[in-house]
C-alpha positions in Angstrom: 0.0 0.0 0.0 1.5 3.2 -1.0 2.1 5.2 2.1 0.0 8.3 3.2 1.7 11.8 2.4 3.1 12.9 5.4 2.3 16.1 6.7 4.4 19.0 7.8 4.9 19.2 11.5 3.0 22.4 13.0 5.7 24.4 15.0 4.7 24.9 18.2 4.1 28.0 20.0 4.1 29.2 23.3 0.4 29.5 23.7 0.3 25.7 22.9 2.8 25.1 25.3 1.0 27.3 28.1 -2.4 25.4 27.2 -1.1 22.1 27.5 0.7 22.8 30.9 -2.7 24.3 32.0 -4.2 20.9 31.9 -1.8 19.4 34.1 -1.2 22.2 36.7 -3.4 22.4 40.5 -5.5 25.1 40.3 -3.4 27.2 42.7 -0.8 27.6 39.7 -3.8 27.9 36.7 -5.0 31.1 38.9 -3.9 34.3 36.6 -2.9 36.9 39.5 -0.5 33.7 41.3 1.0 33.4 37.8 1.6 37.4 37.4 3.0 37.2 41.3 5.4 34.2 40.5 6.8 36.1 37.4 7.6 39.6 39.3 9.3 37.5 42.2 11.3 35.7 39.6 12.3 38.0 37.4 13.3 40.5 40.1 15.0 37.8 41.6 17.0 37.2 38.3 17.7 40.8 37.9 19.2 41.7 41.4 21.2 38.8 40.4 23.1 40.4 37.4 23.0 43.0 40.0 25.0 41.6 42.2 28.3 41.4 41.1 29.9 39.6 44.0 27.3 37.2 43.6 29.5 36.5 40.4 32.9 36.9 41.7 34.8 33.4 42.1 37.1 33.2 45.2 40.2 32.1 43.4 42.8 30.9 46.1 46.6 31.6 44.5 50.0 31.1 46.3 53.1 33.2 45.6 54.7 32.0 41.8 51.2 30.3 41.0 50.2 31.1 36.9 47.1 32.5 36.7 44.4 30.7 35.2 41.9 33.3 33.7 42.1 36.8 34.2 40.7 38.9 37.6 39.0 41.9 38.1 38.0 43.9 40.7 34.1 43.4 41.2 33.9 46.9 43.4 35.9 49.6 44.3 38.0 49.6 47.3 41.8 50.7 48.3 44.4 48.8 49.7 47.2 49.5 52.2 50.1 48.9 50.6 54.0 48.8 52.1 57.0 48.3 49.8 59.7 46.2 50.1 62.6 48.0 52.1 65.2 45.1 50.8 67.7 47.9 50.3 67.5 49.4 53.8 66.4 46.2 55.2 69.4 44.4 53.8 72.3 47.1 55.2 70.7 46.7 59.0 70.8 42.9 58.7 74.6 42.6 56.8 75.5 45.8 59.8 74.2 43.2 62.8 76.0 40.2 61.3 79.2 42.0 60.8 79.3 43.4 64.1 78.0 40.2 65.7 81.1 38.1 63.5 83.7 40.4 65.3 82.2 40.2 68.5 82.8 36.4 68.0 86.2 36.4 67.0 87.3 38.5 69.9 86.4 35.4 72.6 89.0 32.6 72.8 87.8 29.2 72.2 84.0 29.8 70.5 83.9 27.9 67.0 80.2 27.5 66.3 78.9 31.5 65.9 75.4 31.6 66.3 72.9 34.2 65.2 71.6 37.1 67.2 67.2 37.0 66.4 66.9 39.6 68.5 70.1 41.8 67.4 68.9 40.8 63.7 65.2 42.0 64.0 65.8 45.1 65.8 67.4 46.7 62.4 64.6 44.8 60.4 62.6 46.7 62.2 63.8 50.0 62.3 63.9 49.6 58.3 60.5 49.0 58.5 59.6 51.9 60.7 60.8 54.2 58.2 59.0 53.1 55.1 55.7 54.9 55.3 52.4 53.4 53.7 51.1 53.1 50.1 47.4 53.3 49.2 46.5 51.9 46.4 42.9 52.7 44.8 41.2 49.7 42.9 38.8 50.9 40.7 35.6 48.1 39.6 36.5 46.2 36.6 40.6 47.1 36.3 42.3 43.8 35.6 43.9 42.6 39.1 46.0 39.9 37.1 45.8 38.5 34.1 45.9 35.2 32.5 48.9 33.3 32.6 50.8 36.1 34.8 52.9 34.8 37.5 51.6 36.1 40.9 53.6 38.4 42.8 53.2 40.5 46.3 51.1 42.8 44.8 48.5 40.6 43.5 48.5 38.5 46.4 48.0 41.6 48.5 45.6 43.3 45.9 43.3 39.5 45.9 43.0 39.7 49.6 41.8 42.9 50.0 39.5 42.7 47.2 38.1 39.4 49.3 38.1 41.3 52.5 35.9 43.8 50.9 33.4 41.2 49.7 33.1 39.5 53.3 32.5 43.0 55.2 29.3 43.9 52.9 26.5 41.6 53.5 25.5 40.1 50.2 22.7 38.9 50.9 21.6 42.1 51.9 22.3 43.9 48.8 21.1 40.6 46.8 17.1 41.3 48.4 17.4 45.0 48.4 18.1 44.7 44.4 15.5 42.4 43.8 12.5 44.3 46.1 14.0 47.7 44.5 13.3 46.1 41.0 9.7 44.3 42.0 8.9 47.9 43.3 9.8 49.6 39.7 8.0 46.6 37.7 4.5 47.1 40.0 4.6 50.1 39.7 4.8 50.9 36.1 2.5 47.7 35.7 -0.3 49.2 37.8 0.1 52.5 36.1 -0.2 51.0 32.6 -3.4 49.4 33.9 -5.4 52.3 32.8 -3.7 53.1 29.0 -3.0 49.5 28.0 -5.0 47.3 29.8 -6.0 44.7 26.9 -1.8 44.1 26.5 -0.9 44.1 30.2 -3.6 42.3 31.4 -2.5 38.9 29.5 -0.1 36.9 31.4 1.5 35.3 28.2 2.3 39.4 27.5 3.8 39.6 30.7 6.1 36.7 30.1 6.8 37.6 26.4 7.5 41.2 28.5 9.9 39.3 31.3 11.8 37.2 28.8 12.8 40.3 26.1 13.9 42.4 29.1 15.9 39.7 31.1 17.4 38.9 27.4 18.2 42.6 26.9 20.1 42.1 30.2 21.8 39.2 29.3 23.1 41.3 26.2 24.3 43.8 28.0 26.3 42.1 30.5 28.0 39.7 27.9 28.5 42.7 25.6 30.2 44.4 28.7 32.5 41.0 28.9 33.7 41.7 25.7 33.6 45.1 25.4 36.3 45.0 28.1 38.1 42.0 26.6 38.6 44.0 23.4 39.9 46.8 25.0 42.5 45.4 26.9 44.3 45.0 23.7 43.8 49.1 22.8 45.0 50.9 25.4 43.9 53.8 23.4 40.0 52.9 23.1 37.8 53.8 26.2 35.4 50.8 27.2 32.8 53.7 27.1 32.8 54.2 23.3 31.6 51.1 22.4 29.1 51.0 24.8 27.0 53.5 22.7 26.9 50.7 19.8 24.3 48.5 22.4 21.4 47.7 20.5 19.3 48.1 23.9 16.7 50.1 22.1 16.1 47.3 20.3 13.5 45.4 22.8 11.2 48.9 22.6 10.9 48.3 19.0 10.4 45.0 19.3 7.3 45.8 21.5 5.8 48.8 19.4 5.6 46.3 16.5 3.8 43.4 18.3 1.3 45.7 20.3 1.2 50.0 20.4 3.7 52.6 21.1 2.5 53.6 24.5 3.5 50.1 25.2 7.0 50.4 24.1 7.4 53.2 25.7 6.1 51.9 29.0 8.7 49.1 28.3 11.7 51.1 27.6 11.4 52.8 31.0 12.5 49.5 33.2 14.6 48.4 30.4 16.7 51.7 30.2 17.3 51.9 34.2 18.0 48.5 34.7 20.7 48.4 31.6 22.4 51.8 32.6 22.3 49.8 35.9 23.7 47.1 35.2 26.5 49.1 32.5 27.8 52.1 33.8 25.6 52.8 36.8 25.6 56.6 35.1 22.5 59.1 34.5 23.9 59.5 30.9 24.0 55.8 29.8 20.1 56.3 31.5 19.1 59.0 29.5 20.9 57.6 26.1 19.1 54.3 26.5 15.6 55.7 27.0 15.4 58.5 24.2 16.4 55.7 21.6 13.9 53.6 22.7 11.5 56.0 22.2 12.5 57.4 19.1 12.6 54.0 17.6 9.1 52.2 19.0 7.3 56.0 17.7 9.1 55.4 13.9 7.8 51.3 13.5 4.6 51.7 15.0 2.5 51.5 11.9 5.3 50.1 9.5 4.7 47.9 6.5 7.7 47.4 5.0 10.9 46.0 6.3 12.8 48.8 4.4 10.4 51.5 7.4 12.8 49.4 10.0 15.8 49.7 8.4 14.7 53.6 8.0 13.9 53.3 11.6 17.0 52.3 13.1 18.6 55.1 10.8 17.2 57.5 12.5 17.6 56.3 16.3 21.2 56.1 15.5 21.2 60.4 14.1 19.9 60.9 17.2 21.9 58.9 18.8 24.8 61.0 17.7 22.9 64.3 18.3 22.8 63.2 22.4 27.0 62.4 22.0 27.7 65.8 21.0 25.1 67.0 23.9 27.2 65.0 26.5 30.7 65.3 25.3 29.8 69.4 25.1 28.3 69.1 28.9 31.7 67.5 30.0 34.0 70.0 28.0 35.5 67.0 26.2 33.9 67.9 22.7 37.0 68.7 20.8 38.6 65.2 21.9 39.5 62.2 20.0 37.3 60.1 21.8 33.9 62.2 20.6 34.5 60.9 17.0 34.8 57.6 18.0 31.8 57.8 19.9 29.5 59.6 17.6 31.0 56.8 14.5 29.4 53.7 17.3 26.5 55.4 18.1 25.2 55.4 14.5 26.6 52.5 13.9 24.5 50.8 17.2 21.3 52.5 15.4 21.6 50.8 12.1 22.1 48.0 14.2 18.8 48.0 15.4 16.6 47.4 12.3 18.9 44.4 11.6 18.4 42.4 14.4 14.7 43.3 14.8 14.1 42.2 11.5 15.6 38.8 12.5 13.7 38.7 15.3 10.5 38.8 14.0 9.3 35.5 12.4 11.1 34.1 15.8 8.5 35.7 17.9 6.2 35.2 15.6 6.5 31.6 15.8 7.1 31.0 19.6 4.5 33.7 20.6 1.8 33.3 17.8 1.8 36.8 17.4 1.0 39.3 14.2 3.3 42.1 12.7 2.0 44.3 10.0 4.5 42.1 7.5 1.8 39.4 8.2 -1.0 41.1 8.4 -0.5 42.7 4.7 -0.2 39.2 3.7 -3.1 38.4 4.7 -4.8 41.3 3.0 -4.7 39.5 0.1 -7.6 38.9 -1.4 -6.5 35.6 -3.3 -6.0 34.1 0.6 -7.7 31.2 0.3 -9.9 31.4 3.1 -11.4 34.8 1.0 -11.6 32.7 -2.0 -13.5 30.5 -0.4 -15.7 33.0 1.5 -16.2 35.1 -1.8 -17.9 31.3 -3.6 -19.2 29.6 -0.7 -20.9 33.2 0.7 -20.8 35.8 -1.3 -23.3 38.5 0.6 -20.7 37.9 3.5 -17.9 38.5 1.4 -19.5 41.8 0.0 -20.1 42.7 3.3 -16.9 41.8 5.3 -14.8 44.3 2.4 -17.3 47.2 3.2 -16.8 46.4 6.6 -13.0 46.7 6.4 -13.4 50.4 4.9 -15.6 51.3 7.5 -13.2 50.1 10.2 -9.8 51.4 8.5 -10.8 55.0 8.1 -12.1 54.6 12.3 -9.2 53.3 13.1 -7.2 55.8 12.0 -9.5 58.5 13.7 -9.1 56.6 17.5 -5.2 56.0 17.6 -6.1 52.1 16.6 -3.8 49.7 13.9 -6.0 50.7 10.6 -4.6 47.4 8.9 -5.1 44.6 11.8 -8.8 46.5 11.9 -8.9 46.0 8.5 -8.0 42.8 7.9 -9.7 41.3 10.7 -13.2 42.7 9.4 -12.0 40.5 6.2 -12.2 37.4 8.4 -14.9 38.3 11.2 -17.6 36.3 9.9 -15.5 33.3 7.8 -17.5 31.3 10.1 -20.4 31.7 7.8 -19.0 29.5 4.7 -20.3 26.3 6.9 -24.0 27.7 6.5 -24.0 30.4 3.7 -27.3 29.8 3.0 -28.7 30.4 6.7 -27.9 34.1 6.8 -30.0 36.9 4.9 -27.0 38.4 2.9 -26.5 34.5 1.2 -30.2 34.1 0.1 -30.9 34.9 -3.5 -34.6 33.5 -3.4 -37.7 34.5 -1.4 -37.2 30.8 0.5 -36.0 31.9 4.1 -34.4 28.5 5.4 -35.7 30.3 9.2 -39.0 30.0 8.6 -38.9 25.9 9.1 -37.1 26.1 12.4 -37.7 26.8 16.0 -36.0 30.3 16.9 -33.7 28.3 19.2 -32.6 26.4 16.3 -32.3 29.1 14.0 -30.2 31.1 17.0 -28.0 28.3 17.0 -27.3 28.2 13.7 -26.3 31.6 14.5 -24.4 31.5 17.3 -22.3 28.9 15.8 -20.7 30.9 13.2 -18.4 32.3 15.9 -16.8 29.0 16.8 -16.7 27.6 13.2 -14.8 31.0 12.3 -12.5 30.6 15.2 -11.8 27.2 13.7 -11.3 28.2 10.7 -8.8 30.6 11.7 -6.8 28.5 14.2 -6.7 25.7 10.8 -5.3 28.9 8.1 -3.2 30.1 11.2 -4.1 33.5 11.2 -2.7 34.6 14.1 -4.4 35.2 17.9 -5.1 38.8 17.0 -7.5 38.2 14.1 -8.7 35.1 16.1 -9.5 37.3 19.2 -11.3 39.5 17.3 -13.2 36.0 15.2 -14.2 35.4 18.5 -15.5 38.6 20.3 -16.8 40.3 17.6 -20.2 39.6 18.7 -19.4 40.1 21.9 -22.3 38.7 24.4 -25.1 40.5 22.5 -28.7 39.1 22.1 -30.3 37.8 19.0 -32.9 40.1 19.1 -35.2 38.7 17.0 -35.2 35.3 17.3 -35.1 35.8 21.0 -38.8 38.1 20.2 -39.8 35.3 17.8 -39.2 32.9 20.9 -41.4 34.4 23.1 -44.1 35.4 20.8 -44.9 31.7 20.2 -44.0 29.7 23.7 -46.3 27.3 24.7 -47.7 28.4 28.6 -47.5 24.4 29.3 -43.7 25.0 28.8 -40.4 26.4 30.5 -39.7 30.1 30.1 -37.9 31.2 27.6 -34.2 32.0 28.6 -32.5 34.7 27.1 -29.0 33.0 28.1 -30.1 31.2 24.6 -30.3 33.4 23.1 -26.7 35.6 23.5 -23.7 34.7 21.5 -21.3 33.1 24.1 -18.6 36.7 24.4 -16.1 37.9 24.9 -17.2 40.7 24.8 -14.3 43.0 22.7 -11.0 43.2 24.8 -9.4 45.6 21.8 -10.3 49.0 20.0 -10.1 47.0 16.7 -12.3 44.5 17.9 -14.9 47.1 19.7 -14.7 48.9 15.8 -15.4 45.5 14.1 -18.7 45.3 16.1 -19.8 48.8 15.7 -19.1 48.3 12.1 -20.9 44.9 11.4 -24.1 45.9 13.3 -24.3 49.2 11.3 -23.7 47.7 7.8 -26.1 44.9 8.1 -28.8 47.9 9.6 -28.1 50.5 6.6 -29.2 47.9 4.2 -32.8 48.3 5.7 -33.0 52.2 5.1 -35.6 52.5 2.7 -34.5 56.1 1.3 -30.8 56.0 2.3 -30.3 59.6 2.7 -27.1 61.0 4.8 -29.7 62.4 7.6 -31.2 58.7 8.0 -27.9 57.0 7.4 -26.3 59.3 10.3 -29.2 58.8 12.9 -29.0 55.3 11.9 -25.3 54.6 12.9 -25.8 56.6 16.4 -28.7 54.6 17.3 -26.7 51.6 16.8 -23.6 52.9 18.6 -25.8 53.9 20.9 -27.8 50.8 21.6 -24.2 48.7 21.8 -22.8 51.0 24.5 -25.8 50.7 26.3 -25.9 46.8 26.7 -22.5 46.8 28.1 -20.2 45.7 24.8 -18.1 48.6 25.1 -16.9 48.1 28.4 -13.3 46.8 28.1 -12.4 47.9 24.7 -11.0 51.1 25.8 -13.0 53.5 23.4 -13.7 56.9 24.9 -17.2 58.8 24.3 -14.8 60.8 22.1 -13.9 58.0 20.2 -17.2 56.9 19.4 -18.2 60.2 18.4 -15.3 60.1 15.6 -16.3 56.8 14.9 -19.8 57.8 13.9 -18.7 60.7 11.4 -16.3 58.0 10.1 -19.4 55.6 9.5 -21.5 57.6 8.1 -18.7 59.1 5.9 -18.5 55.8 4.0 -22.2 54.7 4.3 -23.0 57.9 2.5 -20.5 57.2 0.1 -22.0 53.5 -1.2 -25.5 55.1 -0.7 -25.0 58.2 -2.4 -27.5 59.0 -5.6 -26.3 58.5 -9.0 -26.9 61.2 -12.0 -29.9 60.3 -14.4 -28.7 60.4 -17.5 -31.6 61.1 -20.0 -31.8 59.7 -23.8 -30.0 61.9 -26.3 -32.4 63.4 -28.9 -29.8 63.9 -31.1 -28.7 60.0 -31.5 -32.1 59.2 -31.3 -31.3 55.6 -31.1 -33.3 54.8 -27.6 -30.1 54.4 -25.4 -31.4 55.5 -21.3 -28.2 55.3 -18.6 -29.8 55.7 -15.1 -25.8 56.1 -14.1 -22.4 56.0 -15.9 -21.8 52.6 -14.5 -21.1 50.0 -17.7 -22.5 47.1 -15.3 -26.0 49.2 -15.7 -25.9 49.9 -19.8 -28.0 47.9 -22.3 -26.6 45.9 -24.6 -25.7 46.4 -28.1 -28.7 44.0 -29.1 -31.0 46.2 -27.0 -29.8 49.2 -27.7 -30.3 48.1 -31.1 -33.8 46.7 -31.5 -36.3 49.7 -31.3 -39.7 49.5 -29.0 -42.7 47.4 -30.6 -44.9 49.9 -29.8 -45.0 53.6 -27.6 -47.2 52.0 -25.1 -44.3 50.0 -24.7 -41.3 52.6 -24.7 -43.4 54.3 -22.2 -43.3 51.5 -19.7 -39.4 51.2 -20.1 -38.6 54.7 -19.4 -41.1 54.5 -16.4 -39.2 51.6 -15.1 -35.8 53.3 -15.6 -37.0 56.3 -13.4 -37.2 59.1 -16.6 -41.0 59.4 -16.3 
């Protein structure tokens, strides 16, 4: 038997990963807020670790002459009390005892064995010693204490100690809990502030870990970059460790973040990712402030990108500006006209270029481990020869008509409330895919006067309804569309109540029976958690309503649309989608913008007396024109002619 065709193996993502581990875990651990406590007490536990650095510091135990086997540094500042070797001064006193000790013992008769005199001997020893006066030597963190393959002499020996000593007189420990409860402080904070502006992003715990994993890599970065930064260096006595510390990519992580979710959220993110890195680096206001205004500049330039040349352009900029904030700090320290400036302005452009490279590398990564969207994916799926669209546009074309003026609708709102005009967009493309199953159940699909309805119970027919949710969130998770447009698949109907079914329902209940429940009769929610998915609702309801105006006129059309925004808002759909008043407001002129537009009325265009060959356009559209045969072949009769212009509106 010829074997079956194999099929490729579905990469797995994080979400699949988190859903399966949810099946096993006691319910302690499936509980959201434990999971959002667990990873602040982790990840601040991490970071006061990379903190720490005598956390990091091996005690290395060396004897005089050993070889060093890796290179030492100083993991803190400290000084050490240093006295040098009198062996010049030291030497005279001893040789001055033992002479004078020698002739002391050839003077007595009969003494062969001379001995030697301790306490003659360390009296001069010590009088050497008394006058050599103290050295202080300052150790500065990170200076090389000995290096690799050096033989180890007083100094190191001295030098190791001391840097020991220091270690064991601060309390590491200590420091080690006040980095980590300083860090959990800065994370709940800036995580109950962005409560309010991003709720929909910071309220998901696989955010919060995609959130926690970026920064503690951005960390991890940083420190190895300052490993080798530092190991380069050595070898240039000339090149300031500094310099190339303007080349890290840190902004990187922001931009990263405006592309998967908004800019606010970027920005939010750069914050704890700028102090922790100038932390971590330099420990230095300026490293701070460098860090943050590039991460900011770059999440504001990729926010709406759809090109991977806009990141490239992106990164371009952060690193001009970049170079602008060199020549700010170099002129604030008076060392503008130095060497070092050039160098430093050459890596910081060169760290912003850097940028759109590795973001762009990135992205199908996360994308695959996190099962999220970028706008590279989303254009994709814009396409309308998608096959899930070429499917929609045979099996249900009324829907697919209806989802494409839905997407106009929602684009041009979009862009009036500060949400992504393309994911809106493209999710209104895919809202209702769920209909292909049924086409013919829904009223946009029915060609003939037979309403398939009229045969079933109104539970059954709300059923059929309902279900077009979950088939299209089926449908979606089969084409992989991503958990954006699948979110918005799913709560674009949010909890709302088929209205007239529900009506229907009660009109014709039997007394002997149960009441009717109006639980049937809702569409199972979400309700929307996004601006683009609140707009996809607003949008839906007030398409499928305009096409019952009788005289479309922009008055009705207008009043229309705010009696559905109205009606939505009032039943609670609203709630967590984070439109304003204001924003609905713009969203209703935007509505009624494009309503007005597909509604507008078309020119008459009368017959031409002059051609006299019977040719009558109600409109310039060529769908609408006769053809040639028609135009051709005359009336039969007037009676006739006059019923045909009647019918075409001239009479």
């Amino acid at each position: 038997m010829p074997n079956k065709e194999e099929k490729p193996a579905k990469p797995i993502s994080i979400t699949d990963v988190l859903s399966r581990l949810g099946e096993k875990m006691p319910q302690l651990l499936k509980d959201a807020s434990f999971q959002r406590w667990f990873m602040l007490i982790t990840f601040s536990l991490f970071i006061a670790f990379l903190l720490s650095p005598s956390l990091l510091q091996k005690n290395v135990r060396y004897k005089l002459g050993d070889v060093a086997e890796e290179d030492i540094k100083a993991s803190r500042d400290f000084s050490v009390e240093y006295y040098p070797p009198p062996e010049k001064n030291e030497a005279e006193a001893v040789q001055s005892g033992l002479s004078q000790n020698l002739a002391q013992t050839e003077d007595l008769p009969g003494q062969t064995n001379p001995t030697t005199n301790y306490t003659e001997t360390r009296e001069p020893r010590e009088r050497a010693q008394s006058i050599v006066k103290p050295v202080y030597l300052q150790i500065k963190k990170g200076e090389i204490i000995v290096r690799e393959g050096e033989r180890i002499q007083d100094t190191h020996l001295i030098k190791l100690k001391a840097q020991q000593s220091a270690s064991r007189q601060v309390d590491t420990i200590s420091i080690f809990l006040g980095s980590a409860l300083i860090t959990a402080i800065i994370l709940k904070t800036l995580y109950n502030a962005s409560l309010k502006r991003v709720k929909s992003f910071i309220t998901s715990n696989k955010n919060l870990l995609f959130f926690c994993i970026l920064l503690a890599l951005v960390l991890i970065a940083a420190k190895i970059s300052l490993f080798v930064i530092q190991a380069v260096t050595v070898n240039i006595p000339h090149l300031d460790p500094d310099v190339l510390l303007y080349a890290l990519p840190v902004a990187s992580a922001a931009m990263l973040v405006s592309m998967f979710f908004t800019a606010d959220m970027a920005i939010i993110f750069a914050l704890p990712a700028s102090i922790l890195a100038a932390l971590l680096l330099t420990n230095t206001l300026e490293f701070f402030i460098y860090f943050l205004v590039g991460s900011i500049i770059a999440s504001r330039n990729v926010s709406q990108f759809k090109e991977r040349g806009n990141v490239l352009k992106a990164g371009a900029v952060v690193g001009l500006v970049q170079v602008f904030m060199n020549i700010a700090f170099n002129l604030s320290t008076g060392s503008f006209f130095a060497f070092k400036t050039i160098e430093s302005m050459f890596t910081a452009f060169a760290g912003g270029c850097l940028l759109g490279v590795i973001v762009i590398g990135l992205i199908p990564i996360v994308e695959i481990i996190f099962g999220y969207t970028t706008n590279f994916k989303l254009l994709e799926q814009a396409s309308m020869d998608h096959p899930l669209l070429q499917e929609l546009m045979v099996q249900a074309p009324g829907t697919y008509h209806h989802s494409v003026i839905v997407g106009s609708m929602v684009e041009s709102a979009a862009m009036a409330v500060g949400a992504n005009p393309l994911l809106a967009k493209v999710s209104a493309y895919y809202h209702d895919i769920g209909k292909i199953k049924k086409p013919a159940y829904f009223i946009e699909n029915q060609t003939g006067k037979d309403n398939k309805h009229e045969k079933l119970a109104p539970s059954m027919s709300s059923l059929i309804l309902i279900s077009h949710v979950k088939d299209g969130v089926e449908l979606a998770k089969r084409h992989k569309l991503g958990s954006e447009l699948i979110d918005i698949v799913r709560q674009h109907h949010g909890t709302s109540l088929i209205s007239y079914f529900y009506e229907k329902a009660k009109s014709t209940q039997d007394p002997d029976q149960s009441s009717v429940r109006i639980e049937d009769f809702r569409y199972p929610g979400p309700i929307p958690q996004t601006k683009e998915a609140g707009l996809i609702m607003l949008a839906d309801a007030a398409e499928a309503a305009s096409r019952t105006i009788n005289d479309p006129t922009p008055a009705r059309i207008q009043g229309m649309v705010q009696k559905i925004i109205n009606n939505i808002f009032a039943d609670g759909q609203l709630n967590d989608c984070e439109l304003t008043l204001k924003d609905m407001h713009q969203i209703a002129k935007s509505f009624t913008r494009i309503l007005t537009g597909i509604f507008h009325q078309r020119i008459e265009y009368p017959e031409s007396a002059a051609k006299g060959n019977g040719v009558k356009k109600t409109n310039a559209d060529s769908d609408q024109q006769q053809t040639k045969d028609d135009k051709d072949r005359p009336p039969k009769d007037k009676e006739k002619s006059g019923e045909i212009f009647k019918r075409l509106g001239s009479s």
